[in-house]
Every structure is written in structure tokens, then in C-alpha cells.
N, C-alpha and C positions, 0 to 999 in steps of 0.2 A: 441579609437574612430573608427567607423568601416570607409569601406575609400569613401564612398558616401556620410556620413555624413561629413565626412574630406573637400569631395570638396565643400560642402553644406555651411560648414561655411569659407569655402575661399571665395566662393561667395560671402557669406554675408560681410564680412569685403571691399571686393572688391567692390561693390555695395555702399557702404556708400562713399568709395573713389571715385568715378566715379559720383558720386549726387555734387560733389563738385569742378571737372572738369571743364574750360572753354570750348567754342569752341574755342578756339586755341591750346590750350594743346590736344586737342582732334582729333581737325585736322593733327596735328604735327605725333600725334600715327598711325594716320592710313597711315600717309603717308610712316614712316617709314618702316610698316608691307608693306606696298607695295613695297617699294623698299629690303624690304627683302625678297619677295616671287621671285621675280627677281634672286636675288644674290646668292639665294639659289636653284635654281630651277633642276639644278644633281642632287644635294640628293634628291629633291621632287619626280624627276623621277624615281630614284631609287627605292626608295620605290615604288612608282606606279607598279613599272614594276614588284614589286615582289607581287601583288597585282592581275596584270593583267593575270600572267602565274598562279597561284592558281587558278582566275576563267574559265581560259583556261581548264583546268586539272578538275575541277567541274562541266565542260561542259553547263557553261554558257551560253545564249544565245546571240548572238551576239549585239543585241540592246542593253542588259545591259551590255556587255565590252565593250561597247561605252560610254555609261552612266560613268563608273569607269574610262575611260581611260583618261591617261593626258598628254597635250602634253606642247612643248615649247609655244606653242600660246593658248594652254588653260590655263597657270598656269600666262601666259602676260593675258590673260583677266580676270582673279581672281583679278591681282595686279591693271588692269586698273579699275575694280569696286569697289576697296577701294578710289580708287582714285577719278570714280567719285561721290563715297558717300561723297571725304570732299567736293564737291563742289555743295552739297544741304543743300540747308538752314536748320539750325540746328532745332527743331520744339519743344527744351525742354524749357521753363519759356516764352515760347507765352501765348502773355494772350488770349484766346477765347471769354470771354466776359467780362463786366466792368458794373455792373447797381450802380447805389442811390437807397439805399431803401426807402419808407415815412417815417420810424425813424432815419433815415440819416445813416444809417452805408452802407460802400462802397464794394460791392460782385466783387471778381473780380475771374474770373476761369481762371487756367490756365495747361501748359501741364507740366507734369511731367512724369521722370522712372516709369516703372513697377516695377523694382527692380533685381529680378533675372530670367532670363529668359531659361528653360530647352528645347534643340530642340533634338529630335529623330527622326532619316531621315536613308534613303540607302542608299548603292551605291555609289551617284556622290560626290566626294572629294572635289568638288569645292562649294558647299553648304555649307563646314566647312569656308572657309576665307568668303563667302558673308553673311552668317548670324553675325559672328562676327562681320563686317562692321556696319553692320545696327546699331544689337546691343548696340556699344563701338561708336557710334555717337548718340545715344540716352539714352547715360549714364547710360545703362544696363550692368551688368555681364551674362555673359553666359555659361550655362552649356551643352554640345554639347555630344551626344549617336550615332555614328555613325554605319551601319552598321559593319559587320566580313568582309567581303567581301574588305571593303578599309582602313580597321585597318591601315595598316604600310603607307599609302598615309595620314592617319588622325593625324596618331601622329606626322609625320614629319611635317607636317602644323602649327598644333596646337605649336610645340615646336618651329617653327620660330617664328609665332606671337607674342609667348610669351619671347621669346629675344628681340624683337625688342623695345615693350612694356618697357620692365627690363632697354633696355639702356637709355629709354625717360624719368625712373623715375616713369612711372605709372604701380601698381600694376598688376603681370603677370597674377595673377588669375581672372582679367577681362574674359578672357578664357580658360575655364578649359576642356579636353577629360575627358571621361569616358571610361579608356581601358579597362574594363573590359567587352567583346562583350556576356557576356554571357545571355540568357533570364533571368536566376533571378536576375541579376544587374538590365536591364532595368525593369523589375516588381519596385525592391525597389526602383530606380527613380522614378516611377509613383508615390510614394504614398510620394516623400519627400515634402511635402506641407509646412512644417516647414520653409521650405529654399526657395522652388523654388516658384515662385508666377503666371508663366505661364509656359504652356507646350504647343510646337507645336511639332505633327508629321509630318514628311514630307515622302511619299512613298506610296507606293500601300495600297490597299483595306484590308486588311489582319493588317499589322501594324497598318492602322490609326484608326480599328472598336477596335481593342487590346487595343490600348491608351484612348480610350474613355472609353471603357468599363472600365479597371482598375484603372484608375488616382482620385487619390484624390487631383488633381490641376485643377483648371480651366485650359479646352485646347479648343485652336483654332482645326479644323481642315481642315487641307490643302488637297486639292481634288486630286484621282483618275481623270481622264479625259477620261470619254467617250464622244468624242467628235463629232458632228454630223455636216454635212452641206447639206442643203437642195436646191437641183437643182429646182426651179419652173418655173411653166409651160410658164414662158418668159424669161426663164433665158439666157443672152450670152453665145453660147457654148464656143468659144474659151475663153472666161472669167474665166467659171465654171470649164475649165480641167486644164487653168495652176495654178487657186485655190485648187483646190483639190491635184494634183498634189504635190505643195507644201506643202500644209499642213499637207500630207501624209507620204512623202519622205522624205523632208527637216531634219529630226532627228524623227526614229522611236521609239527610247525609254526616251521621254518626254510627259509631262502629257497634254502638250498643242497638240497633235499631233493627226490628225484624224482620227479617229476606226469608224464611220457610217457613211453608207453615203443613204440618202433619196432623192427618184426621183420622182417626178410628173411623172404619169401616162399618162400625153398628150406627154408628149416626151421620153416617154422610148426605144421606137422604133430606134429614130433617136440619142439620145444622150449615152443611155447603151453601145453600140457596140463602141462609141469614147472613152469612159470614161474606159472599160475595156482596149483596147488596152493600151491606152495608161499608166497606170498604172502594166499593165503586162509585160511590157517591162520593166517595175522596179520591178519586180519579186513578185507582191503586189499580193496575192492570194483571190477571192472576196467569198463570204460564203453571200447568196444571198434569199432571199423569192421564192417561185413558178412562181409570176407572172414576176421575172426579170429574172428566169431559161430557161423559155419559149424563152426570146429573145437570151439570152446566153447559152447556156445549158452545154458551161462547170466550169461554175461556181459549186461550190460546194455549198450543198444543208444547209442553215442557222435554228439554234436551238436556241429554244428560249435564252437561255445561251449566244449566238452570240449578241445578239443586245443590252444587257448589259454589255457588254463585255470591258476591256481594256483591248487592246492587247501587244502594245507594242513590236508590233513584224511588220512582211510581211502580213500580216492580216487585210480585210477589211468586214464589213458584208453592206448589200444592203437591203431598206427596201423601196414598191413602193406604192406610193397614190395616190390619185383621188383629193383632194386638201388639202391647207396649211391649214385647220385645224387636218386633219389627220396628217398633220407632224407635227404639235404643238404639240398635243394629244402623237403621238407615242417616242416624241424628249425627252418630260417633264415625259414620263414614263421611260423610260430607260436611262437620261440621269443623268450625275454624278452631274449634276450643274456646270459644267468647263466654257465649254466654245461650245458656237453653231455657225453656220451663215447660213443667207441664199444669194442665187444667182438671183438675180430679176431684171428684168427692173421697176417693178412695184413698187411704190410710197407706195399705200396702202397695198398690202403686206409684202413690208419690216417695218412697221409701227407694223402692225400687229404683226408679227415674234418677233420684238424688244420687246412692250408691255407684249406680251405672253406667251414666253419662259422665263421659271425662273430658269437662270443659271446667273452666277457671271459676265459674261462677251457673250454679243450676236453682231455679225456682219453682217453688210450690205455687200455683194459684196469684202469682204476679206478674208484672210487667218487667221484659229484661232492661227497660231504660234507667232500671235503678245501676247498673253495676257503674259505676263513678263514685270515685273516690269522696265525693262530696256528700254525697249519699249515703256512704257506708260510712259518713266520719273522721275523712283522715284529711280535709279541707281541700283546696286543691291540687291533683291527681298527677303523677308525672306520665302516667299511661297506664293501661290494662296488658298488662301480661300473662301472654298462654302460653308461655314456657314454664318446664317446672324444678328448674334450676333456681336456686335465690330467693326468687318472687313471683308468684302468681296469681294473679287477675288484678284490682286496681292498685295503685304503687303508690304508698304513700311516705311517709318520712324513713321510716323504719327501713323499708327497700332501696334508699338512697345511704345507708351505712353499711359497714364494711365492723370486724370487730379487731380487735389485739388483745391478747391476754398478757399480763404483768403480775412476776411473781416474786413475793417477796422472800427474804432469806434473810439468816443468821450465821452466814460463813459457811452453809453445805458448801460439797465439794462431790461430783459423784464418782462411787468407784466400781 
């Protein structure tokens, strides 16, 4: 048996165990992984660290060994989102709806597993314990492709889990790594459709057009972020720079993190020359149109490439308008679907902006690093989806089921 098929039908054996799961038993499991990600947290770093000098040495950019890197208080905030996944309501045998039909038989829908769920993602290590979470509270198995880059941070993860799991009595193979980091391993994942019944990608532009393109599994796909916030022409300024600011700075290399930024043409004069200072002092380099060059002229000169752009890095591009239908217009053409906002005093332009902009997630007068699942409530996040099939923008429990309706009867018979 080749050895993807091997995890394939662990899944599957594991999958049937986990449909038959309480929520107690299931709370019990994650709590344990939690307190094992704790106990174990040395060797977690360890591995990390030899993780972290590999992409050191590959001359990584600094945004993604931040991405990879793990600390004592990131692998506590891994354990603290198992933890507060047991303390959402479990969403599996709700029933959704209940009707009578006029030949009296009783419909009633409700939520169920996916069954086996395959995630392929980069980078961040800490994506391996919060998708399990989700997961293994929604009575899914998971088969988990992580990037090469945090191989030895993935398998030490995965093999805590999987003890902890082992000492509670439930089946280890609830979660399973895919060491094998090679491209034709993740290829023959795309196509185990036999086993796996969803696939998410999670990670840049590049992976996630790969996994659509070659999956023979239905797959969500979880967004790039180019993400946009539009200054309009009544916007507070000291509002608009510590939003931008943060959105910007606050963690460069996440997908919620701001890469455009669009300025109403009535205050470009007075607002540009705040909004660069002040971001250049955080070393953010702006890559700008002609007409914002003119006010700044050392901004570097923006290609179209730029305004499409996720960056992921010290990198911002600048795009200037005459009004918010041109930022509509220019937001909805370039933007990934993530996440936007605008900065307004005005009522009917933020109406507007919301209505208009078809991205997963649009703000009034905020910062887009809120769109995480943790943020909005639904504990930790299996990804931000900008597709609008299923589930769209952060994915929490509820996007990880599937439903069946079961109907009851009294000897119908239809004629």
C-alpha cells in the first residue's frame, strides 16, 4: 500500500470513530492536546529552532521567519485555542430545520462531518494544532501537508497530538502529517478523492491556484490578501494613520495585513505627507501612482504588478482618486477578495463601500487585522475563505460540516 494511501485509509477508519464521538469525549481530547502542547513545548522549540536557522541560511525573508517562528507564548496560544475551541458549542447533530410534510412524513436537516478533511498550508506551524482543533471538535479526521520549510516544528506537533489523543483512548489517526514535503506527494494528495472528501489550501497565490487547478477534491480556497483601505475625502486623519498603521505593521507576513492603500484626491495634499512619515519610520517603503509621486516624490514609482500585489513584506503601493466610486472600481479590480475598509465620517459612503466592495470581509473605520476567526468568535480559524461557495471569509466550526436530512414516516409509500 503506497504510504498516502496508508494515511488515507487511517483517516478513513478514524473518521467513522470520531462520527461516533460525544462532546465530552471530545472536549476531554482537545483538552488534553492542549495541555500537551504545554508540557512539551522544548522539544516544540526545538524543532522550530532547527527550522528557523534552515530558513535563515535559505535567506528567507524576514516576514516569513516570523510566519514560522515559535515562541513560548506562541505555542501557549496554540494550546489556548484548543482550549477555546472546547468552549464552542459543538455544531454536529443540530438540527437546522424540522418541517411536516402534507403526506405527514417529518424532514428534519441537520449538521453533520465532512468526513475526512485534507489541509495544505505554509509556513506557520501553528496552523497544524488550530485546524486539528476545529477539525477533531467537528468530528472530522485530518489529513495535514505542511510546508518543507517547518517540516521538523510539524512533526513534533503532530506527534504530541497524537499521544495525547492515544492516552484518551481516541484513535491517533484523527491526525495524520504528510512528511513526505515533496511536490509529487502533494500532487498525489490532490487527487486522493477516494479518502479525502475536502481540501483546503492555505498560503500564497502560487499554492492555492496549484491546488485548484490539480485537485480532484472539492477545495475551499483560502485567500491571498491584498488588502486595501480607502482614506475618504472626510476621513479623520488621526483615525486613518493609527488604522493604517496598524494594519500595516502590526504582523507583516499575514494574509489580513495591509498591501494598498487608496486616497481621495481632495486630501492628498494634506493627508499623504502624514501617512508616509509616519509609516517610514517603520521602515514601510510606498511604491505610489504619479499623482501621489508629485506630492511625495520619494516614493518609488508603482507598476501595475504593485497594485495587485501581496506583499508580505515592508512594502506598500498607493493608488489616488477623485471619488469612492473610483476606489470601488480600482479596490474590486485588484483586490484578492480578503479583506478592505474604508475611513469616513460619512454615513452614505460607508454604506456604499460595504454594499459594493465584494470581498469576504469590508470595514467601516477599522483595522483589517481583525478578520480572524478568533476575532470574530468562532475560536481558532481553519482559514479565511474568498470563495463564495459554502464559506466565506473566516471558517469556523460550522464550515467544517456538511448536513443530511432524515425523515421520518408512518408506512408512506409514494404514488
Amino acid at each position: 500500500m503506497e504510504y498516502l494511501e496508508k494515511l488515507g485509509v487511517n483517516a478513513r477508519k478514524a473518521a467513522t470513530v470520531m462520527n461516533r464521538l460525544g462532546q465530552v469525549e471530545k472536549n476531554e481530547g482537545l483538552l488534553a492536546c492542549a495541555d500537551a502542547l504545554e508540557e512539551n513545548s522544548t522539544m516544540i522549540l526545538a524543532a522550530n529552532e532547527v527550522d528557523i536557522k534552515n530558513a535563515i541560511y535559505n535567506q528567507m525573508k524576514e516576514s516569513l521567519v516570523d510566519r514560522l517562528r515559535l515562541t513560548e507564548d506562541r505555542i501557549k496560544g496554540m494550546a489556548d485555542g484548543l482550549r477555546s475551541v472546547v468552549a464552542l458549542k459543538d455544531p454536529i447533530g443540530e438540527v437546522i430545520s424540522m418541517e411536516n410534510s402534507a403526506n405527514g412524513l417529518q424532514i428534519m436537516n441537520k449538521r453533520v462531518p465532512i468526513g475526512v478533511i485534507g489541509i495544505i498550508y505554509e509556513s506557520r506551524p501553528n496552523v497544524t494544532a488550530d485546524a486539528f482543533g476545529l477539525c477533531f471538535k467537528t468530528s472530522n479526521a485530518v489529513i495535514l501537508r505542511g510546508g518543507s520549510d517547518a517540516i521538523n516544528s510539524n512533526v513534533a506537533i503532530v506527534r504530541v497530538l497524537q499521544a495525547a489523543l492515544a492516552k484518551c483512548g481516541i484513535d491517533e489517526n484523527a491526525v495524520q502529517l504528510v512528511e513526505d514535503t515533496s511536490r509529487e506527494t502533494a500532487t498525489k494528495m490532490m487527487k486522493l478523492n477516494q479518502y479525502i472528501d475536502l481540501l483546503i489550501p492555505r498560503g500564497g497565490a502560487g499554492l492555492i491556484q496549484t491546488v485548484v487547478l490539480n485537485s480532484t477534491i472539492p477545495v475551499i480556497e483560502t485567500g491571498t490578501g491584498n488588502c486595501h483601505a480607502f482614506v475618504d475625502e472626510s476621513a479623520d486623519f488621526d483615525m486613518a494613520l493609527d488604522i493604517i498603521e496598524n494594519a500595516k505593521t502590526q504582523r507583516l507576513g499575514v494574509c489580513n495585513a495591509l498591501e494598498s492603500l487608496v486616497i481621495h484626491s481632495a486630501v492628498l495634499e494634506e493627508f499623504l505627507p502624514k501617512v508616509y512619515e509616519r509609516l517610514t519610520a517603520k521602515q514601510i517603503v510606498f511604491r505610489a501612482d504619479e499623482r501621489a509621486r508629485k506630492v511625495c516624490p520619494k516614493m518609488e514609482a508603482a507598476t501595475e504588478e504593485d497594485f495587485g500585489k501581496e506583499y508580505l513584506d515592508r512594502l506598500i503601493s498607493v493608488k489616488v482618486v477623485d471619488n469612492i466610486d473610483e476606489a470601488i472600481a480600482h479596490i474590486n479590480k485588484y483586490s484578492t477578495g480578503h479583506s478592505e475598509t474604508i475611513i469616513t465620517r460619512e454615513y452614505e459612503n460607508a454604506m456604499k463601500f460595504t454594499s459594493q466592495v465584494d470581498s469576504a470581509a469590508v470595514y467601516v473605520n477599522a483595522s483589517t487585522r481583525f478578520t480572524d476567526g478568533g476575532e470574530f468568535g468562532f475560536g481558532a480559524e481553519i482559514g479565511i475563505s474568498t470563495q463564495k461557495l459554502h464559506a466565506r471569509g473566516p471558517m469556523g466550526l460550522v464550515a467544517l460540516t456538511s448536513n443530511k436530512y432524515v425523515i421520518f414516516g408512518n408506512g408512506q409509500i409514494r404514488k
